[in-house]
C-alpha positions in Angstrom: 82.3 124.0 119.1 84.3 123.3 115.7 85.0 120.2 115.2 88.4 119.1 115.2 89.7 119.1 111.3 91.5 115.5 112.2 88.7 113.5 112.9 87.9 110.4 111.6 84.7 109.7 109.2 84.3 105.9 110.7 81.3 105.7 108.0 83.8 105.8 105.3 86.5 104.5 106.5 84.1 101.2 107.0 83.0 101.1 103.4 86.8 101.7 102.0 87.5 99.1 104.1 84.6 96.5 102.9 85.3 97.3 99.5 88.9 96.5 99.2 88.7 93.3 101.8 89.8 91.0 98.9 91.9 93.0 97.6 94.8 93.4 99.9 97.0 90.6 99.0 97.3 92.5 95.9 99.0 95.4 97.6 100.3 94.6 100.9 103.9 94.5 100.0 104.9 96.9 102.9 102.1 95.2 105.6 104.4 92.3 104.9 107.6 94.0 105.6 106.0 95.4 109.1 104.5 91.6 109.9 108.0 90.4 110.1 109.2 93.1 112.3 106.7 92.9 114.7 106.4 89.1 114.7 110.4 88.8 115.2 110.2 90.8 118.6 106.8 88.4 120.0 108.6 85.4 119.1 111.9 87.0 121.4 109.5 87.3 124.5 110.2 85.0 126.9 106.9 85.6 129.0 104.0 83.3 128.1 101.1 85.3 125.9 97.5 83.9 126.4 95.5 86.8 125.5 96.5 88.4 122.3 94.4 91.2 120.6 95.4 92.8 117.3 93.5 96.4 115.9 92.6 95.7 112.3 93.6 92.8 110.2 95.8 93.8 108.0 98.0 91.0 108.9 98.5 87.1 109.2 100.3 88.0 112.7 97.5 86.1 114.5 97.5 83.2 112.4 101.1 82.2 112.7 101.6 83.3 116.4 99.0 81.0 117.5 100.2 78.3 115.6 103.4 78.5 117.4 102.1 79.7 121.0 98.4 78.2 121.3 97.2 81.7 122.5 93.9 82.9 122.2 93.6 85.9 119.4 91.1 88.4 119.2 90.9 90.5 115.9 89.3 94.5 116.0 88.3 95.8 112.7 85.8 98.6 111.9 85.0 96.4 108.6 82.7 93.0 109.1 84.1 92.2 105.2 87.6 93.0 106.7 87.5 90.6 109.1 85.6 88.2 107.2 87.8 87.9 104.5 91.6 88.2 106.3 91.3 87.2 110.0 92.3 84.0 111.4 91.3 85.0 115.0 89.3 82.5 117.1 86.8 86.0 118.0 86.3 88.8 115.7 84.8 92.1 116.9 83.3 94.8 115.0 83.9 98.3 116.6 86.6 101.0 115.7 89.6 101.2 117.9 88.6 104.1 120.0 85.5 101.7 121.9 87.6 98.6 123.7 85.0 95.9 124.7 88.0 94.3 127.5 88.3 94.7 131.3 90.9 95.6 132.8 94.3 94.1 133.1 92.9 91.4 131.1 95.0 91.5 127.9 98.9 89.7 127.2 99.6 91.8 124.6 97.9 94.3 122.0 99.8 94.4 118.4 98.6 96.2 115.4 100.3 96.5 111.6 99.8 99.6 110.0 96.4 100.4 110.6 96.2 103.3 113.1 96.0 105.9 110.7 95.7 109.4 112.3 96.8 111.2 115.5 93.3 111.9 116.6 91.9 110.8 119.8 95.6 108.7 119.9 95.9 109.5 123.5 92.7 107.9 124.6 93.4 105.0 122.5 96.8 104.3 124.1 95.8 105.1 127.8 93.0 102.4 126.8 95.1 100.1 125.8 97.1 100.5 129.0 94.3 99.8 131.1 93.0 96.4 129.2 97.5 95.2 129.2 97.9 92.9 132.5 101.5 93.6 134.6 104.2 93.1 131.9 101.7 93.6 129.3 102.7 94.8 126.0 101.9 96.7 122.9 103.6 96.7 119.3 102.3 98.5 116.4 103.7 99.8 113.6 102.4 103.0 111.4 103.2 105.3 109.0 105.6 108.2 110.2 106.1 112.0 109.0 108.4 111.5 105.8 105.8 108.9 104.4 105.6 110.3 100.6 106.9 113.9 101.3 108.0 114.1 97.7 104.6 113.4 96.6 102.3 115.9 99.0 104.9 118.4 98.2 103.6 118.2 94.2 99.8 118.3 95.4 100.7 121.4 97.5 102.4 122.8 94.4 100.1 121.9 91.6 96.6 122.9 93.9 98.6 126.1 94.7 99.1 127.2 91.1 95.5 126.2 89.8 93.6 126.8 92.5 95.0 129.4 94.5 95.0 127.1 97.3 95.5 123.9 99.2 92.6 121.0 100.3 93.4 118.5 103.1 93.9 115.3 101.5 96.9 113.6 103.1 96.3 112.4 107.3 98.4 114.0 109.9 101.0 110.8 110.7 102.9 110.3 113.6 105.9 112.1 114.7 108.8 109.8 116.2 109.7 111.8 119.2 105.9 113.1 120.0 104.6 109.6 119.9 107.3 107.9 122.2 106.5 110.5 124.4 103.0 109.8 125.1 103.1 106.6 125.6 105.7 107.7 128.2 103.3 110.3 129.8 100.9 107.7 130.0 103.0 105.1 131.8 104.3 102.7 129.2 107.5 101.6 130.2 111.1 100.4 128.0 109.3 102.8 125.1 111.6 101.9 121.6 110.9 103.3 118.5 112.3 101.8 115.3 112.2 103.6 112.2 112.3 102.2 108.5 112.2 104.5 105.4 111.4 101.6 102.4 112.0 103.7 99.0 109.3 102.3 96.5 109.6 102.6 92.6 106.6 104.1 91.0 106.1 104.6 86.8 102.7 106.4 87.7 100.8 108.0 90.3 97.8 106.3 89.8 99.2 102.8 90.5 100.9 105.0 93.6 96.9 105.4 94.6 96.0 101.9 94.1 98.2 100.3 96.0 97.1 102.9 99.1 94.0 102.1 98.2 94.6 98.4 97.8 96.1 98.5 101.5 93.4 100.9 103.2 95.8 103.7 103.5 93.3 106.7 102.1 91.7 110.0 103.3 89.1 109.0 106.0 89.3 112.9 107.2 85.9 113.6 108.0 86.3 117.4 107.0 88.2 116.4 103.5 87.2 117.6 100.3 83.4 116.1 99.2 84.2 118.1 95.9 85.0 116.3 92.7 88.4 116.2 91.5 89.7 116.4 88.1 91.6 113.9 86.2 94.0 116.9 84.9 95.4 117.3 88.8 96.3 114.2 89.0 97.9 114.3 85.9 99.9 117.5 86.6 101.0 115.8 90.0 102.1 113.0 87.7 104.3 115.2 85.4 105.9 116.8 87.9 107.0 113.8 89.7 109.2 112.7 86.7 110.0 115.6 85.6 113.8 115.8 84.8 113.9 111.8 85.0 114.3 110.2 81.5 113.0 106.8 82.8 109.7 108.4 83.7 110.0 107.0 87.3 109.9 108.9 90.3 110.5 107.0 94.2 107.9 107.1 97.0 109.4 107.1 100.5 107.4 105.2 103.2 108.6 105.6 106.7 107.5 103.1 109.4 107.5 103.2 112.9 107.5 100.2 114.9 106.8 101.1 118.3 107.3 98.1 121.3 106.0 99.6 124.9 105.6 97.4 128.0 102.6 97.8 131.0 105.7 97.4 133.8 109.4 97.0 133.9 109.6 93.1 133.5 
């Protein structure tokens, strides 16, 4: 059986990880954005949290909450350096996303800042996470959607299609807002909201465009991507046409995030 073209290479997505761990406070401009979002809406819950688990971290989420809330907070994270170097969580667990060490109905709330990175397997995760929330459990993440640098795939489609005949899968599949809403529907989440955000980012240069993915973990993990060596000059094309016809020499990234809030039961 093929494998599906989607799925995740957990191998490298570990070692991207590990090598950018102390790194990310140089590039998590738009983590920080999507911390404040998600942290506004736990501190409106009125229902007490005792049990909080976040899915990489990306963020300082834990840290503050359980300044303010005392709640015990468990950090996931394929990357040991990861968690080493950013988590504040009184337990840290190594394992990716898709393998929940919890039993069920034993978690408040499950929160996650612009990690989940690809559609595959998105369904088991989710009906996983259903099963581990308690009654009125909830879960907030937030990820990249759809129009997430359109302008810029659009000149790698171009450029590869003019000097190579052809196109290579570089960019992850992200998240639809209407087809992710409704799974979590189909598997029983309840008061689904979707929020979306489209933050307009100034760029002189597509390589610091690259480092701050790079900087913030956002890179191909596709386990059937390209192994072959790509040239400087593509890049470089890529780059011209992005400012073409601007005399600054500045071109605008668009990031769209979703910030998804989903509840166990109706409270």
């Amino acid at each position: 059986m093929q494998n599906n073209i989607f799925e995740i290479d957990y191998e490298t997505k570990t070692l991207k990880r590990s090598r950018i761990s102390s790194e990310l406070i140089n590039h998590d401009f738009l983590i920080k954005l999507s911390e404040k979002q998600i942290l506004d809406k736990m501190n409106s819950f009125s229902s007490k949290i005792e049990v909080l688990v976040e899915f990489g971290s990306n963020s300082s989420l834990g840290k503050i909450y359980r300044k303010r809330s005392n709640c015990f907070f468990v950090s996931i994270d394929n990357s040991i350096n990861f968690l080493k170097q950013n988590s504040f969580s009184n337990n840290k667990i190594v394992i990716n996303e898709n393998n929940l060490p919890f039993k069920e109905k034993s978690i408040s709330g499950v929160i996650s800042c612009l990690y989940m990175d690809c559609v595959f397997k998105s369904e088991n995760l989710f009906s996983n996470v259903y099963n581990i929330l308690k009654n009125n459990g909830f879960l907030i993440f937030s990820i990249f959607g759809t129009k997430t640098m359109e302008n810029v795939k659009e000149c790698f489609i171009k450029v590869e299609e003019k000097k190579y005949s052809g196109v290579s899968l570089r960019f992850h599949p992200l998240f639809d807002l209407d087809i992710i809403g409704n799974k979590l529907k189909q598997i029983g989440f309840k008061n689904v909201i979707i929020e979306s955000e489209t933050i307009q980012v100034k760029y002189n240069c597509l390589f610091k465009l690259m480092r701050d993915l790079r900087g913030m973990g956002i890179t191909n993990n596709l386990l059937n991507r390209s192994k072959f060596f790509t040239p400087k000059s593509l890049f470089y094309d890529v780059n011209e046409l992005l400012i073409k016809d601007n005399k600054k020499k500045e071109f605008l990234v668009p990031f769209e995030i979703l910030t998804l809030t989903a509840w166990k039961e109706n409270l």
